[in-house]
C-alpha positions, 0 to 999 in steps of 0.5 A: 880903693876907699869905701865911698861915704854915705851920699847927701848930694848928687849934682847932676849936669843938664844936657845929654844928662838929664835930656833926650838927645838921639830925639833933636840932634838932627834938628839942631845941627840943621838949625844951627847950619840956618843960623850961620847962614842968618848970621852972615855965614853961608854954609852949604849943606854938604859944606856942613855935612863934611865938617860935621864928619870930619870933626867926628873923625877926629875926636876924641883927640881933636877936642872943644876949643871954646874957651881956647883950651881942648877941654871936652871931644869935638864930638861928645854931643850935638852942641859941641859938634857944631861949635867945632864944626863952625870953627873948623869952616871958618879956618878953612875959609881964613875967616878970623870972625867969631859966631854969635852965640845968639846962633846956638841959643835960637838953635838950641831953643828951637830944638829944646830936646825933652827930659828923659822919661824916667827923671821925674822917678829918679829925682823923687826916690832921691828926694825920698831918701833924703838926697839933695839934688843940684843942677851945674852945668854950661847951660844957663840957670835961668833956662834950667830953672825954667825947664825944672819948672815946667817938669815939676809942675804936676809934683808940688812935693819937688818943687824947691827940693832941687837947686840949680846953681849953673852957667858953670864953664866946666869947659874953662881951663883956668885957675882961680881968681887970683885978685880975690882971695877970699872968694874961697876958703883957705882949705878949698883953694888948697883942694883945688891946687893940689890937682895936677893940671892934667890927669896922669890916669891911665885912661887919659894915655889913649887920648893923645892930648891931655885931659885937664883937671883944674877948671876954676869956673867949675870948682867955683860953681861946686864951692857955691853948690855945697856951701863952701863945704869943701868936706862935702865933696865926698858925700857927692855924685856928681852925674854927667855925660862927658868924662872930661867936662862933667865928671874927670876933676870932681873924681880926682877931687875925691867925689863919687862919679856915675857916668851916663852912657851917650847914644849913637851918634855920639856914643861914649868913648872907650877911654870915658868907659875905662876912666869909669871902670877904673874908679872902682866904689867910686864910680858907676855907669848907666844907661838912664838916670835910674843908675843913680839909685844903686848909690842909695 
């Protein structure tokens, strides 16, 4: 296993993340049971309770089909359970409409879980040492941006040290734009296309579907974050929640990982903790964002 090289960038991902989300999850499934309801789609608690279930009992191996292709577990996560949740109830029902998003985003707004109390710390000693921090992540630039904000009110000194390049659809399985060739480096585009589709780690084996690596909309948002440096890549933790969304492709693109434990009910799965073990140098876990500082 190679030594890691000396770390200039740790790109973190947002929710779960960098937020407390044993303090809202209730909150927000509930809200976005309302929602349904708000938007046409009559969900009865129980009804609600049952699907919720029965997706958690299926997962890992049932995984988030947002964009078509299993791409996270159903349950890694309050927002992930309940899109999944929704679409199991509408097959059930035969139903072939879709859910507005307008029903996760007032939910999710509604229930805005808080930045984890040991961010602000964390995000200075890195500062401190001369790291460069960078958001990417599903959620939107433009709510991190303003979350960001209002965490760094009090401590001028971080305002503008960390970037935020999002809306990153980690969740997309899917190639590279073909019809723009030179939206990308000749190098890169060659990283990207030496990933296999799906990893043929070992851990991968327990899941009983594949875990897919090339996440084009992701790739994208890492090229922009570095700069079109690809070479950066192994100068870079990458920090999320989910194995398979945040952390699976940086890993095999040659990036260090840290993987941040999830909280109960959503608790990390065994086949996340032993993708994370077998990473070796390359890859750490923690229970909070101070794990990061054993990278310095």
């Amino acid at each position: 296993m190679n030594t890691p090289s000396a770390i200039a960038h740790v790109v973190l991902d947002f929710d779960g993340t960098c937020t407390q989300i044993p303090k809202i999850w209730e909150a927000y499934l509930e809200l976005y049971r309302t929602g349904l309801g708000e938007a046409g789609f009559d969900v009865t608690g129980s009804e609600w309770r049952e699907a919720n279930d029965t997706v958690r009992k299926h997962s890992p191996k049932a995984g988030w089909t947002l964009a078509g292709c299993p791409a996270a577990p159903a349950a890694a996560d309050p927002y992930i359970l309940a899109d999944e949740s929704a679409r199991l109830i509408l097959r059930r029902r035969g139903d072939h409409r879709t859910v507005p998003p307008q029903v996760n985003m007032q939910a999710y707004a509604a229930a805005a879980a808080p930045w984890r109390e040991e961010a602000i710390e964390t995000f200075s000693r890195l500062v401190e040492r001369g790291i460069r921090l960078h958001f990417v992540s599903n959620s939107s630039t433009a709510m991190i941006t303003r979350r960001l904000q209002e965490l760094l009110a009090d401590h001028p000194l971080l305002q503008g040290k960390i970037a935020v390049q999002s809306d990153a659809g980690k969740f997309r399985i899917s190639e590279l734009n073909w019809e723009n060739q030179d939206a990308f480096l000749p190098d890169a585009r060659t990283k990207f296309e030496q990933l296999p589709a799906a990893s043929e780690a070992e851990y991968s084996k327990s899941v009983g579907r594949p875990i897919y690596l090339r996440r084009g909309s992701y790739f994208d948002a890492i090229y922009r974050v570095l700069g079109g440096d690809i070479g950066l890549i192994p100068n870079t933790v990458f920090c999320g929640d989910i194995w398979e969304m945040d952390l699976a492709m940086p890993y095999a693109l040659g990036a260090c990982v840290h993987l941040i434990d999830r909280a109960a009910p959503f608790d990390t799965y065994d086949f996340e903790k032993n993708a994370a073990a077998a990473g070796g140098v390359r890859a750490k876990t923690s229970g909070d964002l101070t794990g990061l500082l054993a990278w310095l």
